[in-house]
FIMIDO-944543 format. One record per residue (C-alpha): residue in one letter; y, z, x. Coordinates in steps of 0.05 Angstrom, whole numbers, padded with zeros to 5 digits, always signed. Layout:
REM residues N
aYZX;...
//
This chain:
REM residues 324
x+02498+01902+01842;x+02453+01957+01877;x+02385+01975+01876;x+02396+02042+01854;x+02442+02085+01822;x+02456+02132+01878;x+02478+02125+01948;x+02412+02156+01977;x+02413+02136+02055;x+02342+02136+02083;x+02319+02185+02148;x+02268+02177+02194;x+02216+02203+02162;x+02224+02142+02101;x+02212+02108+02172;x+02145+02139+02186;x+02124+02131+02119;x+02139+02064+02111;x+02103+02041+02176;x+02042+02070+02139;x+02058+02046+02077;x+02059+01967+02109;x+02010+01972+02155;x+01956+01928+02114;x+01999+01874+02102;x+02053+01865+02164;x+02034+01847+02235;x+02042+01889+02296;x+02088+01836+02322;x+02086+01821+02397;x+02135+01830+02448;x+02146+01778+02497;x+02185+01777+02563;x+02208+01708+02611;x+02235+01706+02684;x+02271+01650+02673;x+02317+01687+02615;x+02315+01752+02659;x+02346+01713+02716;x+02395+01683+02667;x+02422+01752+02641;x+02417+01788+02708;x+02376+01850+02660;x+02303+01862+02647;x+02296+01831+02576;x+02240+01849+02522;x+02228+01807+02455;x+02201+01832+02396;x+02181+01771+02371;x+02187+01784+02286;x+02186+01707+02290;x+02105+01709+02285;x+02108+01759+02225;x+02079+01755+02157;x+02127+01708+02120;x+02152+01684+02194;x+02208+01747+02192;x+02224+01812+02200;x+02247+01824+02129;x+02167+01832+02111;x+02168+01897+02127;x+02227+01920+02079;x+02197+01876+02030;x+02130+01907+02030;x+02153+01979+02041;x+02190+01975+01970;x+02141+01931+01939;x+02084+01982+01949;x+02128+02035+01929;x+02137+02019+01862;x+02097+02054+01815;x+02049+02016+01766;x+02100+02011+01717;x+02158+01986+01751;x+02109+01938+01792;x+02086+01914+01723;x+02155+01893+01707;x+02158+01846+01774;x+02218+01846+01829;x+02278+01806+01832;x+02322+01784+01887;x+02383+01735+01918;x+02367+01717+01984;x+02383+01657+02030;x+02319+01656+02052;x+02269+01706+02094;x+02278+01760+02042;x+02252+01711+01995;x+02194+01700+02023;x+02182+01761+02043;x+02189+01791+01977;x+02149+01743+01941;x+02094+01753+01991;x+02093+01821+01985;x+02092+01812+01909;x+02034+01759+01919;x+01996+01815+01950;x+02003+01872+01905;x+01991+01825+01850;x+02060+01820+01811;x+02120+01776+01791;x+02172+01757+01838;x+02240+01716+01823;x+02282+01698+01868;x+02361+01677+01865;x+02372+01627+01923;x+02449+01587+01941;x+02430+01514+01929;x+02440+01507+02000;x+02387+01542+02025;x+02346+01504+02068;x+02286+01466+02034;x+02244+01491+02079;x+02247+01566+02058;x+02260+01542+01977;x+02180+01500+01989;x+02156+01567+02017;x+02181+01618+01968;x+02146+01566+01915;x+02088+01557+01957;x+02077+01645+01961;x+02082+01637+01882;x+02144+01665+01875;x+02209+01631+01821;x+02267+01597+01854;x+02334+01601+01813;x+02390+01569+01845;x+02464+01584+01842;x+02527+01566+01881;x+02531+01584+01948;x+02573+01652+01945;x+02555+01728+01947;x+02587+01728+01871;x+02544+01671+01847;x+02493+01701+01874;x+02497+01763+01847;x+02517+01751+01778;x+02465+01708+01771;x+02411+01757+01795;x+02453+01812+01744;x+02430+01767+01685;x+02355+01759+01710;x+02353+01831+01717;x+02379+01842+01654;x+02334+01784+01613;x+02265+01812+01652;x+02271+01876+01658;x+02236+01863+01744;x+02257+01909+01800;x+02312+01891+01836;x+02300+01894+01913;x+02366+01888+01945;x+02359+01843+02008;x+02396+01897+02053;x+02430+01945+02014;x+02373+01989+01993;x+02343+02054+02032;x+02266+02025+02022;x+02273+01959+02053;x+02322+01994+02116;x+02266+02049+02120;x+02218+01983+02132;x+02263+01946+02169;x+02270+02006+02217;x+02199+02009+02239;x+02207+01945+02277;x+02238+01981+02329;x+02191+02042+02328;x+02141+01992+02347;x+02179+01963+02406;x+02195+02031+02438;x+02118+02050+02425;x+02103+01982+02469;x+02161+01979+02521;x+02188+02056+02530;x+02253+02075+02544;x+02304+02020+02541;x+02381+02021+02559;x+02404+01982+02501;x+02367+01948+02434;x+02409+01882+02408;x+02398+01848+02342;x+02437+01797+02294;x+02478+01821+02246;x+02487+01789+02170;x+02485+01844+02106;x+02465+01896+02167;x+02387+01906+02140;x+02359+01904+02215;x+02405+01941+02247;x+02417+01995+02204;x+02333+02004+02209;x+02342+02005+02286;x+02409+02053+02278;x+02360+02097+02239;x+02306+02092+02283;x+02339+02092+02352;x+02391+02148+02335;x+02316+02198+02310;x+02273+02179+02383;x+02317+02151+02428;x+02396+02179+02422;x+02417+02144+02484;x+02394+02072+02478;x+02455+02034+02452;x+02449+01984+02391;x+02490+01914+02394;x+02495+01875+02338;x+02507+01804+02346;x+02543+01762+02296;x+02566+01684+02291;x+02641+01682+02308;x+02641+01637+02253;x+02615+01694+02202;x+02652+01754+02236;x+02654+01794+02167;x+02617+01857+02203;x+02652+01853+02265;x+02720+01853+02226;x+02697+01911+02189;x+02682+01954+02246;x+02745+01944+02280;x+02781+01960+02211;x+02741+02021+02186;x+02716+01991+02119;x+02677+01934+02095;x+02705+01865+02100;x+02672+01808+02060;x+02675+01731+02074;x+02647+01691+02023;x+02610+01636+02036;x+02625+01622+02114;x+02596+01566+02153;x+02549+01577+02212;x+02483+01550+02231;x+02456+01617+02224;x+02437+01612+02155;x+02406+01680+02152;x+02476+01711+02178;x+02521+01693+02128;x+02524+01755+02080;x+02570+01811+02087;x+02559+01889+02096;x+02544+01940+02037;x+02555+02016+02035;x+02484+02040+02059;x+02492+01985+02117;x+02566+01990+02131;x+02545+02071+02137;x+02499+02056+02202;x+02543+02000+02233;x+02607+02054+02236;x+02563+02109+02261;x+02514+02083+02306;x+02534+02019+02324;x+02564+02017+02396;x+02592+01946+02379;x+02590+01869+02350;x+02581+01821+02394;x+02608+01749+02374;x+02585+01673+02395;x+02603+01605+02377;x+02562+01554+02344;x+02552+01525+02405;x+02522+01576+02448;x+02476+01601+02374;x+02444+01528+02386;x+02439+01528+02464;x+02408+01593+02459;x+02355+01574+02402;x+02341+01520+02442;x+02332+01556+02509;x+02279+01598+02480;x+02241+01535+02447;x+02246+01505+02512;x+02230+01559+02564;x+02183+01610+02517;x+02150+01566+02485;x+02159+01598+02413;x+02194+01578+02348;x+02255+01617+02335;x+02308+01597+02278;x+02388+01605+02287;x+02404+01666+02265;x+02351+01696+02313;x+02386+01658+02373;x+02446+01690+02364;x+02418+01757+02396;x+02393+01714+02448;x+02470+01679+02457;x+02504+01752+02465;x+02457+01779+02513;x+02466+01711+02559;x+02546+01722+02533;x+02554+01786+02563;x+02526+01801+02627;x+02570+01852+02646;x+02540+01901+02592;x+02467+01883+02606;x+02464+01869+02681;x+02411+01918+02713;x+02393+01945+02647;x+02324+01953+02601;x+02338+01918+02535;x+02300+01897+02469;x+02322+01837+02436;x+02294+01829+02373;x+02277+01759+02345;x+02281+01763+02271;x+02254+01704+02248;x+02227+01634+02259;x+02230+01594+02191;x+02264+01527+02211;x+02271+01470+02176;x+02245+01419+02228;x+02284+01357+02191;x+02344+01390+02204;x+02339+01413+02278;x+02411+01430+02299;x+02411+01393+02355;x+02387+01327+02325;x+02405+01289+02269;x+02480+01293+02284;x+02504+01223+02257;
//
C-alpha cells in the first residue's frame, strides 16, 4: 500500500521547503562530538544527535513536513499509519499539533514504551501481528473504514523530503565531511540524506548501516532489486522493515554501501555512547555507531557525520540487563 498513486520521487527543493515547512514544530537538533569515540575509530566523528528531537526521533521531521502539507480537507479526514514505533509518535505529534486525528497500526510487539507514548500524544493504537503483511492489510482496512491520510512511514516523497533536512542541518553546522553514515530499516533516512548529500555535497559518501540479523537492504543492493524479510529478529526494533520503490531508488543510486553488525556489537555500541557521551540513544541508532567502530579502514583519517536517529528506549527492557 502507498501513499500515492504515482511514483513521484522528491528533489531538493521538496528539501528546502520542507525545512521551512517544520521549522515551528521540530528542533534544530545538536551535534555532538567525543575523544574517546574519535580515538576508538581512528576518524574525526560528528553526531547529529535526532535522539533529543520532538517525539525523541528523527522521523518528526517527515511526519510534520506531510502533516502540514495536507490541505484543510484531507487534514480534516485525519492520517493513518503502521509503524513500529518513532513514526508513530511522530505522526501523532505532528497531528496533535495541527489539531487532527491520528491512528496508528502498531506489531503487538512493539515496545510498550513507544505504544504508552503514541497514547499519551493522543494518537489510536491498533495492533496486528508482527509482519509487514499484517501490518499493512490492517492499515488497508482503516484507510478504507475512515477515509484519514495515509502517511507511509518511509515510502512517501513528503516524509523523505523531511527526513532529508536532517542532514542539511548537519553540513550547515560541521562543513564539509568525507563520509555521512546512518541506519538503514525501510530506507526513510537515508534516502533524505542521498537526496540531500547528492544536491550540496556530491563527494561525501553515504553508508548505511544495517543489523546483520535484518540484512533485507544490504541483500537488495548486492542483487539489484528489493529483497524483503518479514518479520526478522534484531534488537533494533526500528530496523526491521524492508525497502520500497522511492527508497530502494536512492539506496541503488547513491548509496556507496551497507554496512552490517551483529547483535552484539548493536548493544556494545548503544552502550558505549550511554556510557562515554552521556546521552540516551536506542538500538537501532547504535548500529551506525557499531559500523563506524566496525570499519576503520573506511573512516580512519576521515570527517564523518553519524547520525543518531532516535532515543526512545524502553528502560525495563535494557538489552544488556534482564537476560534470565
Amino acid at each position: 500500500m502507498d501513499s500515492s498513486t504515482t511514483m513521484y520521487i522528491p528533489t531538493y527543493n521538496d528539501v528546502l521547503a520542507a525545512h521551512e515547512r517544520i521549522r515551528p514544530y521540530v528542533h534544530r537538533t545538536p551535534v555532538l562530538t567525543s575523544s574517546y569515540l574519535d580515538g576508538l575509530a581512528g576518524a574525526e566523528l560528528f553526531f547529529k544527535c535526532e535522539n533529543f528531537q520532538k517525539a525523541g526521533a528523527f522521523k518528526v521531521r517527515g511526519a510534520c513536513n506531510a502533516v502540514f502539507g495536507l490541505s484543510e480537507a484531507d487534514a480534516k479526514r485525519g492520517v493513518a499509519t503502521h509503524s513500529s514505533g518513532n513514526h508513530a509518535l511522530s505522526l501523532t505529534y505532528a497531528a496533535g499539533r495541527r489539531g487532527i486525528k491520528a491512528t496508528v497500526v502498531m506489531p503487538e510487539t512493539a515496545p510498550k514504551a513507544k505504544m504508552d507514548a503514541v497514547r499519551g500524544y493522543g494518537g489510536e493504537v491498533i495492533t496486528c501481528a508482527p509482519s509487514t503483511e499484517a501490518r499493512e492489510r490492517t492499515l488497508e482496512a482503516l484507510v478504507d473504514r475512515t477515509g484519514a491520510e495515509f502517511v507511509h512511514p518511509y515510502n512517501d516523497h513528503r516524509v523523505i523530503a523531511g527526513q532529508g533536512t536532517c542532514s542539511r542541518e548537519l553540513l550547515e553546522e560541521v562543513g564539509e565531511l568525507d563520509a555521512v553514515v546512518a541506519p538503514i530499516g525501510g530506507g526513510g533516512m537515508i534516502s533524505g540524506t542521498c537526496l540531500t548529500l547528492s544536491n550540496i555535497a556530491p563527494d561525501t559518501k553515504v553508508y548505511a548501516a544495517e543489523p546483520k540479523n535484518a540484512d533485507d537492504a544490504w541483500r537488495s543492493l548486492k542483487a539489484g532489486h528489493i529483497i524483503e524479510d518479514d518479520a526478522p529478529q534484531t534488537v533494533a526494533d526500528g530496523l526491521k522493515v524492508s525497502l520500497r520503490e522511492r527508497t530502494f531508488h536512492f539506496v541503488s543510486s547513491y548509496v556507496t554501501d551497507i554496512l552490517l553488525v551483529s547483535e552484539e556489537e548493536i548493544v556494545s555500541a548503544m552502550r558505549l555512547v550511554w556510557q562515554r557521551m552521556k546521552i540516551v540513544i536506542e538500538p537501532s541508532s547504535a548500529v551506525a555507531v557499531a559500523a563506524v567502530l566496525k570499519n576503520p579502514g573506511l573512516f580512519a583519517g576521515r570527517r564523518v557525520g553519524v547520525i543518531l536517529t532516535g532515543g526512545n528506549v524502553d528502560l525495563d527492557k535494557l538489552p544488556w540487563i534482564n537476560k534470565a
